[in-house]
N, C-alpha and C positions, 0 to 999 in steps of 0.2 A: 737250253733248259732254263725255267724260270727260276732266277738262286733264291728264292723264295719255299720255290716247290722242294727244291734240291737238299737246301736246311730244315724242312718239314721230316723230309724220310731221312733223313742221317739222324737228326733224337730221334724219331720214332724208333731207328734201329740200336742207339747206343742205352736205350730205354729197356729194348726189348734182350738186349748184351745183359745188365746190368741185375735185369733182374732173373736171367738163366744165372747168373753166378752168385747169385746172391744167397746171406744162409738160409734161406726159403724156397730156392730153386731145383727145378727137376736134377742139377746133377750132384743134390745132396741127398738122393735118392738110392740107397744099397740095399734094399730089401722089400721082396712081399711074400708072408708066409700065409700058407693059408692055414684055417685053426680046423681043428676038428673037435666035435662034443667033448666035455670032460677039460681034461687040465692039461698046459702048456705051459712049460716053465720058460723062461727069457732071462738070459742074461750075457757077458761077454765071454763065460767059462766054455768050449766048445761041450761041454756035458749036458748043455740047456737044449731042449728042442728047439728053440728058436736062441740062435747065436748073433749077436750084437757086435759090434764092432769095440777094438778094447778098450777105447777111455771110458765105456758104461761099467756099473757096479757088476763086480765075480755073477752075483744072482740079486736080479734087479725083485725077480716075484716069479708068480704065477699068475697067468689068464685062465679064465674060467668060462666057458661057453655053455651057455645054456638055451637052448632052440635059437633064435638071432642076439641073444644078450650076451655080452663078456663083461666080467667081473676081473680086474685084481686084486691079488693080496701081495702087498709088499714084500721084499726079503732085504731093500735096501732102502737109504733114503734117497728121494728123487724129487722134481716139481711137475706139477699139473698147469699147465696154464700159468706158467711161472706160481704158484703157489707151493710151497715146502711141505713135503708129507713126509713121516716117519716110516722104518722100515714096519712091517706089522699089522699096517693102516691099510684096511681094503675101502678099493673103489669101485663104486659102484657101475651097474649097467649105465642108468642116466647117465650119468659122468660120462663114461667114456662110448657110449652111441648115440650122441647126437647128430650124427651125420645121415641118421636113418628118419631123422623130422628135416622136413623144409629145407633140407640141400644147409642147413649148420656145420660148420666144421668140427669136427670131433675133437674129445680133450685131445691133448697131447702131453707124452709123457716123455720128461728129458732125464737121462743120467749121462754124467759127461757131456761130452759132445755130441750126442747122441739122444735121438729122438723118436716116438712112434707113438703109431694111432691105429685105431681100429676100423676099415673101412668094409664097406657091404657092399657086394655085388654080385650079379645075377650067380655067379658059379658060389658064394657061399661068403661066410667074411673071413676077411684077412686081417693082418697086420705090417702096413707100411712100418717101414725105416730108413729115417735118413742120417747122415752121417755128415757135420760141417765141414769134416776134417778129410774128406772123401778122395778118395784117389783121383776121380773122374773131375775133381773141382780145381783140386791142385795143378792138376796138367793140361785142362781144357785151354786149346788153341785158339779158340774162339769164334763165334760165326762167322759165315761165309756168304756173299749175295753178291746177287747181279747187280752193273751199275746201274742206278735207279733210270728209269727210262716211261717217259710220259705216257708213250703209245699205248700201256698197259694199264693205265691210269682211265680207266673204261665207265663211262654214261652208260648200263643197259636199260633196255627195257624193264620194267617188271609187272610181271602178269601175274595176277593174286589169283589163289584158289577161294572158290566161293561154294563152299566153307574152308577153312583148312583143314588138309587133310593131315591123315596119321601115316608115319611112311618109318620104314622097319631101319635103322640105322645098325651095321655091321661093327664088330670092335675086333682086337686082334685076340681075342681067347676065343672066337668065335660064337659069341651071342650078337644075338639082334635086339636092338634096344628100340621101343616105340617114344616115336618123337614126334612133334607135329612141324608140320612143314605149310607156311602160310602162302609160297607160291613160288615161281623159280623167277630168274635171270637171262634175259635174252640178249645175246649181243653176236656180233661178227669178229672172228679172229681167223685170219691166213685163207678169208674167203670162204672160211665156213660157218654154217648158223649153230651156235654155239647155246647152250643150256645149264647152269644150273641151279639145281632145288639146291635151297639153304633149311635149318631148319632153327627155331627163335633159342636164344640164350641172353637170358637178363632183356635187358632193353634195343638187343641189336639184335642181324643176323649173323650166320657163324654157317661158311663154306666149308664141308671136309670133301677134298678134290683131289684127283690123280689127273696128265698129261702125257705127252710126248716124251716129257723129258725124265720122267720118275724114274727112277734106278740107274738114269745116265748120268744127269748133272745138279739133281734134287733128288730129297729122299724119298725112298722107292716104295713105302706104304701112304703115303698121302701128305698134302699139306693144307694149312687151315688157314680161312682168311674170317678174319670178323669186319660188318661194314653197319653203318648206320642204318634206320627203319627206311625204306623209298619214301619216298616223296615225288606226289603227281606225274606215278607212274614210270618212274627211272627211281634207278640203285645204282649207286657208287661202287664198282669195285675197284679198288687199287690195288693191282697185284706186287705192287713194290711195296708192301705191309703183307705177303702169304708168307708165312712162318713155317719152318718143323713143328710137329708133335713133339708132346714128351719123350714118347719111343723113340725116338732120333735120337735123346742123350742117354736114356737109361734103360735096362731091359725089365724093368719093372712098374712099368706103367701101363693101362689100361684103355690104351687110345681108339677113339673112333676112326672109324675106316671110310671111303667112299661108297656110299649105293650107287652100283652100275648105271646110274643115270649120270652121274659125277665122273665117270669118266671119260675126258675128255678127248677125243681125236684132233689135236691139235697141240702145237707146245707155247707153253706157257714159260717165255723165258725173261722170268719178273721174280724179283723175291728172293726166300733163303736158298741156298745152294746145301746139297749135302754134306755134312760133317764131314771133317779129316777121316773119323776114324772108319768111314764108311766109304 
C-alpha cells in the first residue's frame, strides 16, 4: 500500500475519532423530547416535563410552543450562545428557531454541563440535549474499522440525471424526506454492476448505503460516505472514509436511511465496523 495513501485514512480516521468525542459530538447526545402546544417545563428536578441531566439548574424555565414557534422564560440563570441571561429573561421564538431558516443552527441553551436546542422536523419540534459529562462519552471504546484497503478506493462512473431528479429519502422515525438526487454511481464490485444514487449536501455528495455486511460486521441501518462533486464523468468513492450514522452512538438522532436503490447485493468490506455496544 502506498504509506502515503495509508497516512491519508488513518487522520482522516483519527479526525473523524476526535470529533465523535468531542464536547460537540453525537455521544454528547441524552435527549430528544418532543414538545407539544402550551408549556413544558425543563430542568434537572425529575418534576420538570422535560428532565435534564443534574449538573443543569433544579428549573432551568419553561418552553412555550406556539404553532412551530418556542418561546422561553427563564426560572434560572443560563447562556445562549455563550451569552449570560438572567433567570426571568424570556427568549424569544427568533432566538431560539433558527434552524427553521436556511439550515442555521439554532440558539443553544447551556446550564451546567448541559445543553439544548430546539430542533424541527417532519413529526413536529423537539428539543435535543446533550450532556458533556455523558455516560456514552466517558466510556466510549472507540471506533472500530477495517484495515484500510486500496481495492475499495473506487474510479466510478457517473451518470448525471438530466435534470436532477427528486427522490424520497427514508429516516429512522419513518418519514420520507424529498431531496434531489443529481445522478448515481456506477462501478463493479465481486463481479457485480453495482449503483448508487447519492444525493447533494453543501458542496459534495453524501451516500446513505446498506451491503452484505450490515448487521454482521457494520452497523445494520446504513452507513454514510461523503465524496467530492465528479469530475469528467467519474466519482471518487473511497470506502475506507464510509462512516456510522449518528444512530450508531446515540438513540436519539434522526438519521437517514438508504432508498432501496442503496441497497446493495454485494459487501462492502471498507470503513467503520459496528460499535462494541452493538
Amino acid at each position: 500500500m502506498d504509506p502515503a495513501y495509508e497516512k491519508e485514512i488513518t487522520e482522516y480516521r483519527s479526525r473523524a475519532e476526535e470529533s465523535l468525542r468531542g464536547p460537540e459530538g453525537w455521544l454528547t447526545v441524552v435527549g430528544l423530547f418532543w414538545l407539544k402546544q402550551g408549556d413544558t417545563t425543563i430542568g434537572s428536578d425529575p418534576g420538570n416535563a422535560i428532565t435534564l441531566a443534574p449538573s443543569a439548574a433544579k428549573s432551568v424555565g419553561t418552553l412555550s410552543l406556539l404553532g412551530e414557534k418556542v418561546s422561553l422564560t427563564l426560572a434560572a440563570d443560563v447562556e445562549i450562545d455563550g451569552t449570560p441571561l438572567k433567570a426571568r429573561d424570556r427568549v424569544s421564538p427568533v432566538d431560539l428557531n433558527d434552524d427553521a431558516v436556511d439550515g442555521v443552527a439554532p440558539a443553544t441553551v447551556k446550564s451546567g454541563h448541559v445543553k439544548f436546542f430546539v430542533i424541527k422536523r417532519k413529526n413536529g419540534i423537539a428539543v435535543r440535549v446533550k450532556d458533556e459529562d455523558s455516560e456514552a462519552r466517558r466510556h466510549f471504546s472507540g471506533r472500530r474499522w477495517y484495515a484500510p484497503n486500496p481495492s475499495f478506493r473506487i474510479d466510478a462512473d457517473w451518470v448525471p440525471f438530466d435534470p436532477p431528479r427528486k427522490v424520497g429519502v427514508p429516516d429512522v422515525l419513518g418519514n420520507i424526506n424529498e431531496q434531489t438526487a443529481p445522478g448515481l454511481a456506477r462501478f463493479t464490485a465481486d463481479g457485480e454492476t453495482v449503483e448508487l444514487t447519492p444525493i447533494i449536501e453543501g458542496d459534495s455528495l453524501f451516500f446513505v448505503f446498506r451491503d452484505h455486511t450490515s448487521a454482521h460486521e457494520t452497523y445494520g441501518a446504513a452507513r454514510f460516505l461523503n465524496t467530492r462533486m465528479p469530475e469528467n464523468g467519474h466519482v471518487l468513492l473511497d470506502f475506507n472514509r464510509a462512516v456510522n450514522p449518528p444512530c450508531a452512538f446515540t438513540a436519539y438522532a434522526t438519521c437517514p436511511i438508504p432508498m432501496k436503490e442503496n441497497v446493495l447485493n454485494v459487501a462492502i468490506r471498507a470503513g467503520e465496523l459496528k460499535p462494541d455496544a452493538h
